[in-house]
N, C-alpha and C positions, 0 to 999 in steps of 0.2 A: 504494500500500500504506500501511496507516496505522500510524502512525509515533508520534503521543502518547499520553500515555494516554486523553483524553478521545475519540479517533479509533478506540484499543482498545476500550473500552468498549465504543463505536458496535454496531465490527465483532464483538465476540464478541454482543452482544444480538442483532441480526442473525440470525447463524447460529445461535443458539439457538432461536431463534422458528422458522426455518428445519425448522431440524430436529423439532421442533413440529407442526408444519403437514403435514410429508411424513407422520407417524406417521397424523395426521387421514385426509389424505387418503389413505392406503393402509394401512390397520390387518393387513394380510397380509403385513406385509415381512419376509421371512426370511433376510437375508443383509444386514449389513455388511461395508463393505469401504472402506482406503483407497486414493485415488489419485493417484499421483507425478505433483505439480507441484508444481515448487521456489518457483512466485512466481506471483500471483495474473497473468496475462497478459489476463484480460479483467474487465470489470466484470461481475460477474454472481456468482450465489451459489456456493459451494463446493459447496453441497448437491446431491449430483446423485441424484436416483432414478429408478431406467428399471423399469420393472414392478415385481418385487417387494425389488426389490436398491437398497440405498443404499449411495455413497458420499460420501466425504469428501476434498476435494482437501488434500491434505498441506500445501500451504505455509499453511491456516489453525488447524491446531494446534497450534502455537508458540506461537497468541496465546490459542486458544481452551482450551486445556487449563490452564493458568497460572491464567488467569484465573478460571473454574467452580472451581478448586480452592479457589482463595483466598477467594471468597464464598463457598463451603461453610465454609471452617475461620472466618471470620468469623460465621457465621452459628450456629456451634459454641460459642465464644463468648462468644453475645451481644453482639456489638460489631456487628452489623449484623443488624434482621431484616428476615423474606423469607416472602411467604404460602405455604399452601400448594400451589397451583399454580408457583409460583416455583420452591419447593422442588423437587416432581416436574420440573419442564423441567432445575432447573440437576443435580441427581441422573444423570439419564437421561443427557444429554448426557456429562457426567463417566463414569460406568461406562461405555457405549460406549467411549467412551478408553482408560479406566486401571479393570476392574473387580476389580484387588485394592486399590483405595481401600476399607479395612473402613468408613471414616466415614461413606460415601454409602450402603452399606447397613444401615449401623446407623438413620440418617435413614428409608428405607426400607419396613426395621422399623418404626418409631414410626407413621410414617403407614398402614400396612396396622393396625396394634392399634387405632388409631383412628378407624379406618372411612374413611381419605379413598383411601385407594388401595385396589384391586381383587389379591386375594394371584396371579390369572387373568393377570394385567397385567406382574405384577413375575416371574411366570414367562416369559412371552413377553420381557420384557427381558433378563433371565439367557441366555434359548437365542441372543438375538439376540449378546448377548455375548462368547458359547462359539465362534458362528462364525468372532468373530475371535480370539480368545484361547481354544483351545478346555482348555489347560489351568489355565486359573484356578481356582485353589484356594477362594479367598472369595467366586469364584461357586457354584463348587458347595456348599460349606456355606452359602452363604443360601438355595441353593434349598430343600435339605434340611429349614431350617427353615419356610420358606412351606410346603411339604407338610405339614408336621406341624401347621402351624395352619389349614389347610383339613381337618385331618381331625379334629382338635380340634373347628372348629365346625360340620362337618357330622356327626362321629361316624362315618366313611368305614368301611364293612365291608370287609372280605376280596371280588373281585370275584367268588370263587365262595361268597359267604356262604351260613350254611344257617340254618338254621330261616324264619321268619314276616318276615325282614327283605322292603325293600321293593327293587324294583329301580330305582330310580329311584337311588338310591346309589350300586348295583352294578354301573349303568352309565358314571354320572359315575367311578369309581376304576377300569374299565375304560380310559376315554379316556385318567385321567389317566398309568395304566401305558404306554400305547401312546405316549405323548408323552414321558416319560421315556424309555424304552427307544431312541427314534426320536435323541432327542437325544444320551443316550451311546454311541449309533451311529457320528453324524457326526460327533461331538467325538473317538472311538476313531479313527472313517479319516481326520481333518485331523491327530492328531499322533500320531506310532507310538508303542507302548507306554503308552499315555495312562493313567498310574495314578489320576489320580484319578475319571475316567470312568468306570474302571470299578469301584471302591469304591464311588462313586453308585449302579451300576447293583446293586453287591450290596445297599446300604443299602435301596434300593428296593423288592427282592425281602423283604428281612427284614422293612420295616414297612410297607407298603402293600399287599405280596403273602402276607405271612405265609407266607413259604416254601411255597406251595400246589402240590400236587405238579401237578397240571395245569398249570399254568404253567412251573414248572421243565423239566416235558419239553417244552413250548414253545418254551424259551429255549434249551435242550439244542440244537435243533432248528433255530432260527431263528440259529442263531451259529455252523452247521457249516460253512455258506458262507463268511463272513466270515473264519473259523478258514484255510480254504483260499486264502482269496484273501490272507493276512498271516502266513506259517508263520514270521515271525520276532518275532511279538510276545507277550511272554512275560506278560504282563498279559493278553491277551485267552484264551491257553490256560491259566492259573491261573482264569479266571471257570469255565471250563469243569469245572476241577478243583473248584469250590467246587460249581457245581450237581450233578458226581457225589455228592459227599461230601453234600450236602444230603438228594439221593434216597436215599441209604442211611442215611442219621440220619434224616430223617424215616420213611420206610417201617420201618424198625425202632419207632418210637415210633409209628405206629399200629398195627403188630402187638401192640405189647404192648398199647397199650388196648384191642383186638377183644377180645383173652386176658381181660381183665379184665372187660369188656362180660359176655361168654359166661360170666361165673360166674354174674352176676347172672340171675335166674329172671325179666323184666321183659317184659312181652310188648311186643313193638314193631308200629306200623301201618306198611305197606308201603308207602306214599307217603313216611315218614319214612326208612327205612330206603334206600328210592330218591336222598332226597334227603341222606344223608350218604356215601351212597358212592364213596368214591375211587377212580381208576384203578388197576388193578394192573399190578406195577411186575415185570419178570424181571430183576433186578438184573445176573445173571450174565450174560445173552445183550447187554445195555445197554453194558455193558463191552467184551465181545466185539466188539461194533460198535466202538467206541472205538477198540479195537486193530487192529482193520483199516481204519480211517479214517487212523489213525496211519501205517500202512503204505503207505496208497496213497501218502500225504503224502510219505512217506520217500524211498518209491523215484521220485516226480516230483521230488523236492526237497531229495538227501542231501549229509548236512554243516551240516544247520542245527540246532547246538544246541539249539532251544527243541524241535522233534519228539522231540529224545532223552529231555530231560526231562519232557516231556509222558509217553512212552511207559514210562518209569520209575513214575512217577506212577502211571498206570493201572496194570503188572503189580503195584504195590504194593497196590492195592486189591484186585485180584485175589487177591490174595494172606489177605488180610484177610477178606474176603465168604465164600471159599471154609472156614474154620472152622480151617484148619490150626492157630492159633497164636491164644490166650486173644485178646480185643480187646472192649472195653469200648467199644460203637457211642455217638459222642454227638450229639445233635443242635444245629443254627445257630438263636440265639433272635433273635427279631427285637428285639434291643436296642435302649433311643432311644435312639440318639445322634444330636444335631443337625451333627457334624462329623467324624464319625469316618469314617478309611477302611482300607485293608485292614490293617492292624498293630492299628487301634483294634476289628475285630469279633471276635466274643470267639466260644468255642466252650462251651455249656452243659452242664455233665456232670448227671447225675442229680440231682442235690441243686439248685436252682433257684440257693440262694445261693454255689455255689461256680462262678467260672468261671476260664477258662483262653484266653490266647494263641489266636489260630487258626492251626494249621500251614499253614504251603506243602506241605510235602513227606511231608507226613504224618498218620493221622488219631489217634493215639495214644502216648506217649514208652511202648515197651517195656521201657525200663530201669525205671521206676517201679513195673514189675509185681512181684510177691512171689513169693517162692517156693512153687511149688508141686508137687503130685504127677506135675503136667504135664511138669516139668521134669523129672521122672525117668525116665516112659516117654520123653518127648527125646531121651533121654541115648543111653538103650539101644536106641533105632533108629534107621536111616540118616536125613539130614535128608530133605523132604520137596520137592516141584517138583520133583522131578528132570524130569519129563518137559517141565513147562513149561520150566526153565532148558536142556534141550539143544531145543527147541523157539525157543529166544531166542538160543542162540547161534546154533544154524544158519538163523535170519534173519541175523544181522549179518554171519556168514561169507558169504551171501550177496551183502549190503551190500558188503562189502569187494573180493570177487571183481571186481564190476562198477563198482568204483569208481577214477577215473583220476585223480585228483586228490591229488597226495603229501598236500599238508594235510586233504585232509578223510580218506584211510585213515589218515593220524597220528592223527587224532581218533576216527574210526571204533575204530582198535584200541584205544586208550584205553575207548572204552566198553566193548570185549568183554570186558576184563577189568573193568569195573566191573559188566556184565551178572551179576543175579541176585544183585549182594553185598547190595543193598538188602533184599531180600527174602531171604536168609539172614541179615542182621546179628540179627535176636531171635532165633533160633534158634542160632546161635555165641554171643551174647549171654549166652544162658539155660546153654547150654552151658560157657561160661567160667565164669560164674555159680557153676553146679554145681562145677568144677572147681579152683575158685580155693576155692571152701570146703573142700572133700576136703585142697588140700594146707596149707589152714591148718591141719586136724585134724592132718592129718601132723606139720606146721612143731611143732604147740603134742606130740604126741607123742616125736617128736626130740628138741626141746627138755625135754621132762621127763624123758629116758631120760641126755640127756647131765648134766642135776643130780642124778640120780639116782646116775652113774657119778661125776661132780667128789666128790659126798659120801665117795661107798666110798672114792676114793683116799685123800679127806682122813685117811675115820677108820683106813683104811690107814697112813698118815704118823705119824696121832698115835699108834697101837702100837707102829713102829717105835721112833720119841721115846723112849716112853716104857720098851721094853725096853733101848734104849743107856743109857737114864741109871739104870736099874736095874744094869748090866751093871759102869758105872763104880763105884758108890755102893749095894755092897751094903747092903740093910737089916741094922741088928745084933744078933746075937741078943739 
């Protein structure tokens, strides 16, 4: 084992080249991995690759990691330079390692703006990286940005683009979707709850997919298995939450534009009109699915928090879709952001320059709402769900019945009392609302009735006064 530094040196140039060479000869390797050996036991490289899998024997990254470090921040600098192919080997190497080093893909960066690296290249390195690190954070914000400059300089359409565009585009942002998707896949099933895989996976849909409703019900679609086979990951059923919420913010905003279309007197050609036609969406029955996917889930799988909140979720929108209660539908804009993840995407209300927070648990703050006429017919009738909330208890009573498990009917009955608050809280809200004004008007009545009385007694008092001291102190004739 080497022992100087001129011996380190040796052995990290070595296994750089190493790893070099396997990239060459197998440009399809999709899996890093290392391999527990405390100390080099034979002569021979560390670099081991069997088909499409490489690893790396452990006892050579003590020397080898150290060292690409320290020639990169040299190299940072200016105290040592390094061509460009130097550059790309010592990089490469490095991020396989450690790819929250921001340095190596700021290096990276420079060489893809400058045409020496391939942006094709430096994504294939990111996924390689994810396998082993699948929640790196600096790798997914550098992917995020190589996307953006392949679509920068291809001009990448939406993959279901319309008008006169060419398909040659619209098949390259096809692949590039499938590749992404493929990879916040395996980065979601190698670490549970993988939040930033799957913020990629939204960033994705907002600027590559432009939230396109055929695709959204794809993904609806393509994540029902995955959703089943992980009922504790509360990330991968919040995606699910965001592509409900998506379908009904978008189908709401092309409703309104057909609205707006159909005023205009403009004759259209039926190949056009063919070609901008979106799928139609039954919003209501989509849901309905939802809630009995929810179900099946429940009853295979009760006492797993994330299904409750999932199912909360959904009777929330239900709630919402079905008209009962004012709601200002908005839709998800595909914001750039080259880093942003689920707290950074933002929810677009009407107005383009005003946005807002995106909820987890909700598609609107009902307290913000104003008083209206609504809230008086409210007032004066019983609230509304009834059928759906005994429809929801007598699921959970259900649930509870057939449930053997002290902690999970402790939990269970905790929710049956939370069952339906969610979806009554605007409606008690609105209610208290109303209520809390009423006994202001009162408070401020009261109040004026009792200054009204303190006065009388007052000028009561000063009569009195004034006939005593009259009483004493006759006037004289």
């Amino acid at each position: 084992m080497a022992e100087t530094s001129e011996e380190v040196a040796v052995l990290v140039q070595r296994v750089v080249k190493d790893i070099t060479n396997a990239f060459r000869r197998n440009p399809h390797i999709d899996e890093i991995g290392l391999i527990p050996c405390p100390e080099a036991r034979y002569n021979r490289s560390p670099i081991v690759l069997v088909e499409n899998k490489l690893g790396v024997e452990s006892w050579c990254v003590k020397f080898l990691l150290p060292y690409v470090h320290n020639k990169l921040l040299l190299y940072r600098t200016r105290k040592q330079w390094l061509n460009k192919d130097e550059l790309i080997d010592v990089t490469c190497t490095l991020l396989l390692l450690n790819p929250d080093f921001t340095t190596a893909w700021n290096v990276r960066k420079e060489l893809i703006l400058s045409g020496t690296l391939s942006p094709i290249k430096d994504l294939h390195l990111g996924k390689l990286a994810l396998t082993k690190f699948p929640k790196s954070p600096e790798t997914w914000i550098h992917r995020r940005w190589v996307l953006q400059q392949i679509s920068q300089e291809t001009s990448l359409p939406s993959s279901v683009a319309k008008g006169n565009l060419g398909t040659v585009p619209a098949e390259r942002t096809q692949r590039i979707l499938q590749e992404e998707m493929e990879v916040c896949g395996e980065a979601a099933g190698r670490y549970p709850s993988n939040y930033n895989a799957w913020s990629h996976r939204i960033w994705v849909l907002q600027n590559v997919a432009k939230l396109d409703l055929k695709i959204l019900l794809d993904e609806l679609s393509s994540t029902k298995h995955w959703a089943s086979m992980h009922v504790s990951d509360h990330s991968g059923f919040h995606y699910r939450q965001f592509l409900l919420k998506s379908l009904i913010s978008q189908t709401a905003m092309d409703t309104s534009a057909l609205q707006q279309n159909s005023l205009k007197d403009e004759p259209k050609d039926e190949e056009a009109a063919a070609s901008t036609e979106e799928p139609r969406i039954d919003l209501t029955q989509l849901l309905e699915e939802e809630v009995e996917f929810c179900t099946d889930l429940i009853d295979s799988y009760p006492g797993h928090e994330t299904l409750w909140c999932h199912r909360r979720h959904i009777f929330y929108l239900q709630h919402h879709l079905s008209g009962r209660c004012p709601l200002n539908l908005t839709h998800l804009s595909p914001a750039d952001c080259s880093g942003g993840t689920l707290n950074d995407l933002h929810l677009i209300p009407a107005s383009p320059q005003l946005s807002q927070a995106m909820e987890v648990d909700g598609l609107n703050d009902s307290s913000k709402q104003g008083y209206s006429q609504e809230t008086k017919r409210l007032k004066r009738t019983p609230a509304p769900d009834s059928l759906g909330l005994e429809m929801e208890h007598r699921f959970i009573d259900q649930v509870l019945s057939t449930c053997r498990n002290v902690e999970q009917a402790r939990e269970l009955t905790k929710k049956q009392k939370e069952a339906g608050a969610e979806v009554r809280a605007e409606v008690s809200q609105k209610l208290a609302e109303e209520e809390g004004k009423e006994e202001e008007e009162e408070e401020e009545e009261e109040g004026e009735e009792e200054e009204e009385e303190e006065e009388e007694e007052e000028e009561e008092e000063e009569e009195e006064e004034e006939e005593e001291e009259e009483a004493c102190f006759p006037a004289s004739v």
